[in-house]
Legacy VTK file of the C-alpha trace (Angstrom):
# vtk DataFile Version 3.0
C-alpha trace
ASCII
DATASET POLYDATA
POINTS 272 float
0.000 0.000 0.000
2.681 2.153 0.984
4.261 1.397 -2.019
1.724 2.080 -4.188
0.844 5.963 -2.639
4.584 6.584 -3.040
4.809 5.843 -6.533
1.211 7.852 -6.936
3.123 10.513 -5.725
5.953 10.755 -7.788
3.638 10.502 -10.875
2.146 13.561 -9.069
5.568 15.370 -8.973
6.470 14.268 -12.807
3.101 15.615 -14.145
3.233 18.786 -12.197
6.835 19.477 -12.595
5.969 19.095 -16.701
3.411 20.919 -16.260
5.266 23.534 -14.542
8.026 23.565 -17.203
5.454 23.917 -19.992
3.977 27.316 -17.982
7.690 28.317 -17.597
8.591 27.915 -21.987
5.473 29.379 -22.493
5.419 32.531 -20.955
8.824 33.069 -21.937
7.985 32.968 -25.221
4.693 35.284 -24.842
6.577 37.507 -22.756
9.710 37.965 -25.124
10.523 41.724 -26.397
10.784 41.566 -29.417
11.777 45.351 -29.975
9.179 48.194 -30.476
9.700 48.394 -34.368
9.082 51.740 -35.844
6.039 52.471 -37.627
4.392 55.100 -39.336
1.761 55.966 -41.291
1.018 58.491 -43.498
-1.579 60.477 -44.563
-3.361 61.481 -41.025
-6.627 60.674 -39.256
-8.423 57.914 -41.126
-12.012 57.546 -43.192
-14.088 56.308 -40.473
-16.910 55.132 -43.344
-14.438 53.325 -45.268
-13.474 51.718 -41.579
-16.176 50.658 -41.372
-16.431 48.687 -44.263
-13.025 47.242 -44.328
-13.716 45.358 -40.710
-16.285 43.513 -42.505
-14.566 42.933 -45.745
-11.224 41.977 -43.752
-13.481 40.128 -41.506
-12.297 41.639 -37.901
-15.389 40.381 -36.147
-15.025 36.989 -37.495
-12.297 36.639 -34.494
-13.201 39.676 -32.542
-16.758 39.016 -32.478
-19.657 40.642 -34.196
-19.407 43.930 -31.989
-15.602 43.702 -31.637
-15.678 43.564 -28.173
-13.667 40.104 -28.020
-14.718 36.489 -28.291
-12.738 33.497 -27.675
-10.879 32.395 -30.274
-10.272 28.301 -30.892
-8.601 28.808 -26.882
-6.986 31.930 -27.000
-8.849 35.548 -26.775
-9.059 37.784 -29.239
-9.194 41.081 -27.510
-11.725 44.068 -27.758
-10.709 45.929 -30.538
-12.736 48.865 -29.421
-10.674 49.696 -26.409
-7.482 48.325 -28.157
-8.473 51.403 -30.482
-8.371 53.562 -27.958
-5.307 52.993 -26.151
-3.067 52.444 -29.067
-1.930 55.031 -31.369
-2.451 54.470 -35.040
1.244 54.051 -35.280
0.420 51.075 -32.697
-2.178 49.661 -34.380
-0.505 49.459 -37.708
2.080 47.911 -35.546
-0.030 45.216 -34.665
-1.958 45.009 -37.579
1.732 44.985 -39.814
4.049 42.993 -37.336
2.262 40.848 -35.139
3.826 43.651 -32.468
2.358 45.448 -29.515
3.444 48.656 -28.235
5.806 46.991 -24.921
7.009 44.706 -28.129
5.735 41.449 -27.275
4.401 39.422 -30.494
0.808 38.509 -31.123
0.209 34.749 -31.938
-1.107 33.135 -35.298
-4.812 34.007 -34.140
-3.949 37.552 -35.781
-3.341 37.247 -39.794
-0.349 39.212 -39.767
1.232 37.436 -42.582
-1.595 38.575 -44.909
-1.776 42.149 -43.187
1.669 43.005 -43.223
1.013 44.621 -46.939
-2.205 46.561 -45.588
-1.742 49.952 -46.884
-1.377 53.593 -44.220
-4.822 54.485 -45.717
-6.762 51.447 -44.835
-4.892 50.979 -41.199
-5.912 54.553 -40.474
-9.275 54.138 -41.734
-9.948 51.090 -39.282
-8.602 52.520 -36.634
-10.805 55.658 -37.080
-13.749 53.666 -37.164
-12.951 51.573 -34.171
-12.313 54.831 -32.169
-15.477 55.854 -33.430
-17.534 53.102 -31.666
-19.006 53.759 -28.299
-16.457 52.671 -25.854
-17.500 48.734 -24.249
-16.770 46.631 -21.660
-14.804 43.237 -23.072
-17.315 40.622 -23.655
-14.735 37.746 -23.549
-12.314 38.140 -20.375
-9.043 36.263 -19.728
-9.049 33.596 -17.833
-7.149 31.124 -15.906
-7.782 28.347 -18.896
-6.827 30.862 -21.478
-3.827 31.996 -19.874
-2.464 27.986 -19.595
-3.971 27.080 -22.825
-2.093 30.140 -24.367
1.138 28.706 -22.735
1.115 25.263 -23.119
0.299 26.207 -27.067
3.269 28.762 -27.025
5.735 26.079 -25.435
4.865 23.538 -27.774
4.846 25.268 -30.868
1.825 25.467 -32.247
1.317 28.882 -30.935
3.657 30.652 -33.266
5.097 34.571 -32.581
3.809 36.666 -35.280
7.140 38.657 -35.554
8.965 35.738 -36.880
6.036 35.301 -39.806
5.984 38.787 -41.539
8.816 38.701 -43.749
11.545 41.518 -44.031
11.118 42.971 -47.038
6.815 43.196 -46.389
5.853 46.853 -46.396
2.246 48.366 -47.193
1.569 51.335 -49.639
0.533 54.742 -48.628
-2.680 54.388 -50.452
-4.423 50.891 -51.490
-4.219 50.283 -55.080
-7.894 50.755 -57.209
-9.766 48.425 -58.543
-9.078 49.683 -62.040
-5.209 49.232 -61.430
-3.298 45.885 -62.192
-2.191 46.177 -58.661
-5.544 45.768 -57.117
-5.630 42.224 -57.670
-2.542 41.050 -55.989
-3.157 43.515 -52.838
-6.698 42.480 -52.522
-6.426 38.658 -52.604
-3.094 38.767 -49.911
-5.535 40.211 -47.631
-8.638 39.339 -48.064
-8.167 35.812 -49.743
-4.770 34.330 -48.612
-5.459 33.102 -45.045
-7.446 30.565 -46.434
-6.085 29.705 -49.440
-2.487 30.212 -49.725
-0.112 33.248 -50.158
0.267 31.689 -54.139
-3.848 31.217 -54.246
-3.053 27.743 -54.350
-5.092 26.220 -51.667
-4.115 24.984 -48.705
-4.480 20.792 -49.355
-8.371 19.153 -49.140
-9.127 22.101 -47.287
-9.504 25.002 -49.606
-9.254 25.128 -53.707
-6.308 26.747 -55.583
-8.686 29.984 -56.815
-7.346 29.996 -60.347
-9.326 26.260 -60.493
-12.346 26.770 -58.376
-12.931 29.551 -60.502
-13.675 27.841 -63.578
-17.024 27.015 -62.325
-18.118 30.598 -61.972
-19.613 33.024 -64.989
-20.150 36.562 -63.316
-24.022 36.206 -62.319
-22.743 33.009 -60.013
-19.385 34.881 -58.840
-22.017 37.634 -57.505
-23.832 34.908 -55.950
-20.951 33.339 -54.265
-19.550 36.952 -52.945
-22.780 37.720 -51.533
-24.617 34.904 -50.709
-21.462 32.279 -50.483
-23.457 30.029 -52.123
-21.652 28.326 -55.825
-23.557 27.400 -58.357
-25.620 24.233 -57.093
-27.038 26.295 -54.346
-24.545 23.863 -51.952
-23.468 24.966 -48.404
-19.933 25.461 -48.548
-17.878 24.679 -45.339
-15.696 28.463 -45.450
-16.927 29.733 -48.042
-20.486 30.465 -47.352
-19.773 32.397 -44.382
-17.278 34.230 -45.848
-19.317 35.266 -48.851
-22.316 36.485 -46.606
-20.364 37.834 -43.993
-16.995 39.232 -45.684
-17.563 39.515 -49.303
-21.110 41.091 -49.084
-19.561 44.396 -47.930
-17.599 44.759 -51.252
-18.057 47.341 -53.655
-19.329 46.724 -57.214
-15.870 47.685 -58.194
-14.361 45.681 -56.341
-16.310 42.691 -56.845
-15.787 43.061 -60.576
-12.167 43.754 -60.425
-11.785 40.067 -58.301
-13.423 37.839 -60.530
-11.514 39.861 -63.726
-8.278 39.103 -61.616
-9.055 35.593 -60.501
-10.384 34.830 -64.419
-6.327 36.175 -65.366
-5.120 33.097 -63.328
-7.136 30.446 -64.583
-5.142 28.317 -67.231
-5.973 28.554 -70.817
LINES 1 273
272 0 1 2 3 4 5 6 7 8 9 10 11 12 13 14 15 16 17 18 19 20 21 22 23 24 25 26 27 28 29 30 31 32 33 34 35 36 37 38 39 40 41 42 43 44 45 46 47 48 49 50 51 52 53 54 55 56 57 58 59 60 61 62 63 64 65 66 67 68 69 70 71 72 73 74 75 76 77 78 79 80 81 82 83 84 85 86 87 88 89 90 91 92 93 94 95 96 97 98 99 100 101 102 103 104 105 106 107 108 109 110 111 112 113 114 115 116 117 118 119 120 121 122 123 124 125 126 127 128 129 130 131 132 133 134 135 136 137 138 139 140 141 142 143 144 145 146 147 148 149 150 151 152 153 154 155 156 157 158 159 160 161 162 163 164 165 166 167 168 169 170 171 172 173 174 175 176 177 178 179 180 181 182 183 184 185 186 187 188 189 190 191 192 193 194 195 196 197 198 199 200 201 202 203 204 205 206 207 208 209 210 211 212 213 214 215 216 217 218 219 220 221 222 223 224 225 226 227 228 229 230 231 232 233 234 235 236 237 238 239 240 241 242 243 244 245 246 247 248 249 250 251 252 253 254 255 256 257 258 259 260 261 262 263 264 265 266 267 268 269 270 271
């Protein structure tokens, strides 16, 4: 019997001291400085309107949650973007939105699509921003909590938590002023952020999960396309498993323009 307790025990002791060096890795990679990196943007105070319709085309409350007050994310919460608005700068905010960095230089996790965002342009960081400060200031709907704080660490210590800093490459900068939708660079800017989180930085799809776009495409004749962007329903009227929440939620908030310009673009990639 005695036996048996003491070995209980030291399973006890193995399992908490793991557990206690998991916690430790963790939180020093969460906690890392990472440098403040400079940022600025040009152009001064934002379009609050356009704001506006950016968060839903760039889907912030997808994560954030419909009012942008926070939600839990897959474990790990993504914060009230209303008071983040607030007490960041926009120089902070593109920051964030650009490097995966906050303002004590600490990285953001994967949660945030800073990999796509790092080529958002000064005029579409500023506009956000001005629309979130807009907002009536709210309490966060989804606080921390004990469980997010360990899930946060064990998934930092492990690796599937990954820094954003170490994502955004080098040489990633955003323009001063988002390309039109009548320019040949509207396509390529559009489709890194709006489009590549799900399916690739290339457009290629990301395995049995999403299509390459330059196939799924195919499909589509511009009445459908309009269907899918709005609705997110293809052709056969099907539920899509991404897709249809994307198109209702996301896509919807494009402009005609816009809409136009992305099925022109994605039609240039489709083999002959």
């Amino acid at each position: 019997m005695k036996l048996g307790l003491g070995i209980f025990s030291a399973s006890l002791l193995v399992v908490a001291g793991t557990a206690g060096g998991l916690w430790w890795a963790g939180q020093q990679q969460l906690t890392k400085d990472h440098g403040a990196l400079p940022s600025t943007v040009a152009g001064g105070p934002g379009d609050a309107a356009l704001g506006a319709r950016l968060v839903g085309v760039y889907g912030c409350n997808g994560c954030h949650g419909k009012a942008l007050t926070g939600e839990d994310f897959y474990g790990i919460v993504a914060p009230n973007l209303r008071r983040r608005a607030r007490e960041w700068t926009r120089e902070d905010f593109a920051r964030a939105v650009r490097h995966g960095l906050r303002p004590d230089g600490t990285s953001i996790s994967w949660a945030m699509p800073t990999e796509m965002f790092a080529a958002m342009a000064d005029n579409e960081i500023a506009a956000i921003h001005a629309h979130l400060r807009r907002l009536p200031a709210a309490s966060d709907a989804q606080p921390v909590t004990l469980k997010h704080r360990l899930f946060k660490a064990y998934a930092a210590a492990t690796g599937e938590l990954i820094p954003n800093v170490v994502l955004v490459r080098a040489t990633d900068a955003g323009p001063a002023v988002a390309p039109a939708p009548v320019t040949p660079a509207w396509g390529p800017y559009f489709t890194r952020l709006a489009c590549a989180e799900c399916h690739n930085h290339g457009l290629g799809g990301t395995g049995g999960d999403t299509p390459a776009l330059a196939d799924a495409i195919q499909v589509y004749d511009w009445p459908a396309f309009v269907r899918l962007t709005t609705s997110g329903r293809p052709p056969d009227g099907r539920k899509l498993r991404l897709m249809t929440g994307v198109g209702r939620e996301r896509l919807v908030h494009m402009t005609d323009a816009e809409r136009r310009a992305l099925f022109d673009y994605l039609k240039s990639l489709s083999p002959p």
